[in-house]
C-alpha positions as semicolon CSV with decimal commas, in nm:
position;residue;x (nm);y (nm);z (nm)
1;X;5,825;3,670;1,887
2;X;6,023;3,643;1,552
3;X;5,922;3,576;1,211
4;X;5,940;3,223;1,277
5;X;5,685;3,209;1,554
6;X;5,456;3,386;1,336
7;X;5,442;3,123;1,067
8;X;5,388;2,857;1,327
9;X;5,082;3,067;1,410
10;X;4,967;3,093;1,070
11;X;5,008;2,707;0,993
12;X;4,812;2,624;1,314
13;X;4,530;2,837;1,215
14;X;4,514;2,679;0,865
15;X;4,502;2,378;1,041
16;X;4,209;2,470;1,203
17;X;4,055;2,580;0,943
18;X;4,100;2,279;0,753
19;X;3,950;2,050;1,046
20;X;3,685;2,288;1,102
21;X;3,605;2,284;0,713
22;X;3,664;1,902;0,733
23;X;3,415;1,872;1,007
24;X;3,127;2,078;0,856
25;X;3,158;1,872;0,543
26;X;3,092;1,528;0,757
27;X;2,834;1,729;0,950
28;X;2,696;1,803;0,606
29;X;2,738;1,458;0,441
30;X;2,553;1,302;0,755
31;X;2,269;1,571;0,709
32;X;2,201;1,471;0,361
33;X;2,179;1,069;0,430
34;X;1,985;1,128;0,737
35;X;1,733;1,341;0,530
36;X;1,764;1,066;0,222
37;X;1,732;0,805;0,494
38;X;1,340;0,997;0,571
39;X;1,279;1,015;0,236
40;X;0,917;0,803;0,196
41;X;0,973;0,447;0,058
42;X;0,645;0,409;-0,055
43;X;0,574;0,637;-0,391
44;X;0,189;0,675;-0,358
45;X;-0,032;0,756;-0,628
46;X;-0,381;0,809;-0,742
47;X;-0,558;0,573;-0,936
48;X;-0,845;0,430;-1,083
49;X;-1,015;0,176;-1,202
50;X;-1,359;0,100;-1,338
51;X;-1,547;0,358;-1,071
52;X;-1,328;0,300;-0,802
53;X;-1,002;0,577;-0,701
54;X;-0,780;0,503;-0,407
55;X;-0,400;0,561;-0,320
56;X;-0,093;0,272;-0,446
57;X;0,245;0,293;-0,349
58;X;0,354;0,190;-0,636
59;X;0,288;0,196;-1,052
60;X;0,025;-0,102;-1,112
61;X;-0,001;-0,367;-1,361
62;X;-0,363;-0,420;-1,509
63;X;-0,539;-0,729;-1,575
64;X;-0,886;-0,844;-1,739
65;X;-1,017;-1,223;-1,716
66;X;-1,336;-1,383;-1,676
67;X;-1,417;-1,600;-1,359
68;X;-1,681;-1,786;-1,247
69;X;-1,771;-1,675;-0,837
70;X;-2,125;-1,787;-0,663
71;X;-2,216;-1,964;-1,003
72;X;-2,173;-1,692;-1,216
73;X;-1,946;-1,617;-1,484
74;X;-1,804;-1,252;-1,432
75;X;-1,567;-1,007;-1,592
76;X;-1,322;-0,890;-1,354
77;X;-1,067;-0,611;-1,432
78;X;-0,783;-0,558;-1,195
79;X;-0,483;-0,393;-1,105
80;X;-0,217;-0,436;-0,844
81;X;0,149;-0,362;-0,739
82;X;0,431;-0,478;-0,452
83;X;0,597;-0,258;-0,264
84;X;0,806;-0,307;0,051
85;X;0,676;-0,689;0,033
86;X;0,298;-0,611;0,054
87;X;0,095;-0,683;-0,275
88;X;-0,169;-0,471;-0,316
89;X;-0,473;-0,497;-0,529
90;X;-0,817;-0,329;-0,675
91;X;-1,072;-0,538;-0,858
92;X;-1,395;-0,450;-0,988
93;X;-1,657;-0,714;-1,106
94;X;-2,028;-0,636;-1,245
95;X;-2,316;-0,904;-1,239
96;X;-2,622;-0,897;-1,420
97;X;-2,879;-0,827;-1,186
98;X;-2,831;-0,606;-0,877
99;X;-2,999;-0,878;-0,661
100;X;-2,723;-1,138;-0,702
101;X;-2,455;-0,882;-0,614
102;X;-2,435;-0,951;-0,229
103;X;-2,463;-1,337;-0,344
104;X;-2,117;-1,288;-0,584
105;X;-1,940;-1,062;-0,310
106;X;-1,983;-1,340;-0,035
107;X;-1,862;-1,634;-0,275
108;X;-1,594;-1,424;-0,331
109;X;-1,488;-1,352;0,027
110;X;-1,505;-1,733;0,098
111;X;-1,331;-1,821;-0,215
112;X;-1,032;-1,543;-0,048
113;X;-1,096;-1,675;0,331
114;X;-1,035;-2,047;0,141
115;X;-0,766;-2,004;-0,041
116;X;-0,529;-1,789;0,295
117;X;-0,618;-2,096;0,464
118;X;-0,718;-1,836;0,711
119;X;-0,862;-1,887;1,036
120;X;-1,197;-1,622;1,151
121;X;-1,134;-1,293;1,042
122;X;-1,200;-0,974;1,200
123;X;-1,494;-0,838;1,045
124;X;-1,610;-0,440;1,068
125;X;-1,736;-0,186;0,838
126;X;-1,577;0,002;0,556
127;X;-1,713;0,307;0,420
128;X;-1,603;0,440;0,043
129;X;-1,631;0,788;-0,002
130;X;-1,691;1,023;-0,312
131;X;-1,957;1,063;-0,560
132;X;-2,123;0,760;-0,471
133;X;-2,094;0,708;-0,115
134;X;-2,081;0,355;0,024
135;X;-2,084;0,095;0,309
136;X;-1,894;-0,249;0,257
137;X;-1,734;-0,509;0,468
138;X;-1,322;-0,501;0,620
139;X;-1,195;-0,768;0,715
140;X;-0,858;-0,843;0,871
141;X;-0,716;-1,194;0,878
142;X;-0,421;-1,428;0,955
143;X;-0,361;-1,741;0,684
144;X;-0,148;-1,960;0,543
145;X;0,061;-1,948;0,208
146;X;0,122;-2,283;0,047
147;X;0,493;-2,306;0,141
148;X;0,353;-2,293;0,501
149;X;0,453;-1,830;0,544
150;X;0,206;-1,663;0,773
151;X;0,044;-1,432;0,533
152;X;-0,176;-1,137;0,675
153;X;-0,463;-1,017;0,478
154;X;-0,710;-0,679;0,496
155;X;-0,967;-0,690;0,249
156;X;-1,249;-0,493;0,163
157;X;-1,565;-0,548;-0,051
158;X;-1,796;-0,249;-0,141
159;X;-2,126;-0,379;-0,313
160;X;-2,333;-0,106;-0,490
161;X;-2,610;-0,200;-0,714
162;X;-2,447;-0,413;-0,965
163;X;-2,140;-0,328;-0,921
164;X;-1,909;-0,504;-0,703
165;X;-1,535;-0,339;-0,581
166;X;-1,280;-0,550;-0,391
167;X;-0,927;-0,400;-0,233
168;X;-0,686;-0,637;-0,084
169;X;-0,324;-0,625;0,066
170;X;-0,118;-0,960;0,138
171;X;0,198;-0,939;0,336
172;X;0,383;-1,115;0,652
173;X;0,259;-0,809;0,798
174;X;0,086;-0,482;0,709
175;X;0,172;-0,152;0,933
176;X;-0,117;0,119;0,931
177;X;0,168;0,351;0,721
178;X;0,134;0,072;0,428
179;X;-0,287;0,045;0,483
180;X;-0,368;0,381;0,579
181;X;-0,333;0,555;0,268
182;X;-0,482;0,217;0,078
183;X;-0,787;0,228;0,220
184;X;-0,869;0,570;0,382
185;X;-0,898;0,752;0,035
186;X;-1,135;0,466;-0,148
187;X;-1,360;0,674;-0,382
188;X;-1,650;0,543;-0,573
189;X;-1,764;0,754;-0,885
């Protein structure tokens, strides 16, 4: 072998480098979008509102109005966000007397039930943890928007003296990833 071969040797090995190099790069590049690609969509935070803490996947806007529900006149604070095309929202409302609280919180679910356009829902019970432990009513439904969308619907209403505490998410559909969180870390103070 002369000189010459040997440069031919040295040029193919280069070469291999370089493709080998090349090759771990891609390998590389496809790691990091693959890992981006798992990244969570959903940013979830804690907040609160009025008594009430649970999870939102994304930074809410907050709201105050008065409304009339079950022949009262109520103030209702609220906050919600949208993420990944599911609104989701937390209200709080207090009544006067304790004993017209179950009366408010069932004008209010039929008022909701009304306004889906929403067939029977699926009714079963929802228990709120934390200082102030308590049972309410979940219900899972199928309605109607007003330009004729299916719109799916879990809501929950926790009643607790005078107080009365309302979550809802609206979507096409809701996966357990985008409720689980929602719900499953509801926290009365």
């Amino acid at each position: 072998m002369g000189a010459l071969d040997m440069k031919k040797f040295n040029a193919n090995a280069l070469s291999m480098n370089a493709k080998g190099r090349y090759r771990l790069g891609l390998l590389g590049l496809i790691m990091v979008l693959g890992l981006a690609g798992c990244t969570p969509a959903l940013n979830w935070r804690a907040v609160n509102l009025d008594g009430v803490s649970t999870w939102l996947p994304c930074k809410p806007d907050r709201a105050q109005r008065e409304l009339e529900i079950g022949g009262q006149k109520i103030q209702m604070e609220m906050m919600g966000c949208e993420a990944q095309g599911v609104m989701y929202a937390v209200s709080h409302a207090k009544v006067s007397i304790s004993s017209e609280s179950q009366a408010v919180a069932a004008a209010w679910q039929n008022a909701s039930f009304k306004q889906m356009l929403a067939g029977a829902p699926q009714q079963s019970v929802f228990q709120a943890r934390g200082e102030k432990p308590a049972t309410g009513q979940f219900f899972k439904l199928t309605g109607t928007r007003s330009n004729g969308q299916v719109l799916k619907a879990q809501l929950a209403w926790v009643v607790l003296g005078t107080e009365i505490y309302h979550l809802a998410m609206y979507a096409r559909a809701i996966t357990s990833d985008q409720a689980e969180p929602f719900f499953s870390e509801v926290k009365i103070q």
